[in-house]
N, C-alpha and C positions, 0 to 999 in steps of 0.2 A: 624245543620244548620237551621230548622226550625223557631231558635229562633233569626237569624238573617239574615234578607229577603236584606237587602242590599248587602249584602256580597254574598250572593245567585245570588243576580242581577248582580255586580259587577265580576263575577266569568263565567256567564251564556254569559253576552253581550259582556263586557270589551276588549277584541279584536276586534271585528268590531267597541263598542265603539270607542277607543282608534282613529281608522283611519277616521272616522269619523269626531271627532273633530279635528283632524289631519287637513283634507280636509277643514274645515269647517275655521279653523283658519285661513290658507293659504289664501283663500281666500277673507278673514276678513284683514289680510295683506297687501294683495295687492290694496281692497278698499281704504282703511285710507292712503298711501300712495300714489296713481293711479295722485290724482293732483298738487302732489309736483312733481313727478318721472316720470311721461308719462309712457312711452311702458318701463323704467328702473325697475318700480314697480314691473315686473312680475320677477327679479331677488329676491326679499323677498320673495315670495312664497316657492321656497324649502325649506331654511333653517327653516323656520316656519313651514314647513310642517315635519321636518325632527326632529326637539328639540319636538315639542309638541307628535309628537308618539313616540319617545323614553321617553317622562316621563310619558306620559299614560299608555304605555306599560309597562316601569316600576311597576307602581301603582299597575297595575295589576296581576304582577308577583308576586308582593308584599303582596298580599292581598291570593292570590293561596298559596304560602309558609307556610304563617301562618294557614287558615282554612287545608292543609296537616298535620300540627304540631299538631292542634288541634284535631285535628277529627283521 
């Protein structure tokens, strides 16, 4: 693994990652939509909050499987 530092990184953080951006997104959602949708806007927050950590999560299970196969 030495010889690949992202994977290392991606393996090390990639779960708090993952919720992070999760959160992070959500509420990126609910900004860009807040003055079309008023106080509505804050129903796009789960579903954004809920797709973007299952693919990060994903990713990172992903990435775990493979450095397991390898290594």
């Amino acid at each position: 693994m030495d010889r690949f530092p992202a994977l290392r990184l991606i393996l090390r953080f990639g779960r708090g990652g993952a919720a992070v951006l999760a959160v992070l997104l959500a509420v990126l959602a609910v900004a860009l939509s807040w003055n079309g949708l008023g106080w509505a806007a804050l129903l796009t927050a789960p579903p954004a909050l809920a797709v973007t950590y299952l693919f990060a999560k994903s990713y990172v299970e992903i990435v775990q499987i493979i450095t397991e196969m390898v290594h």
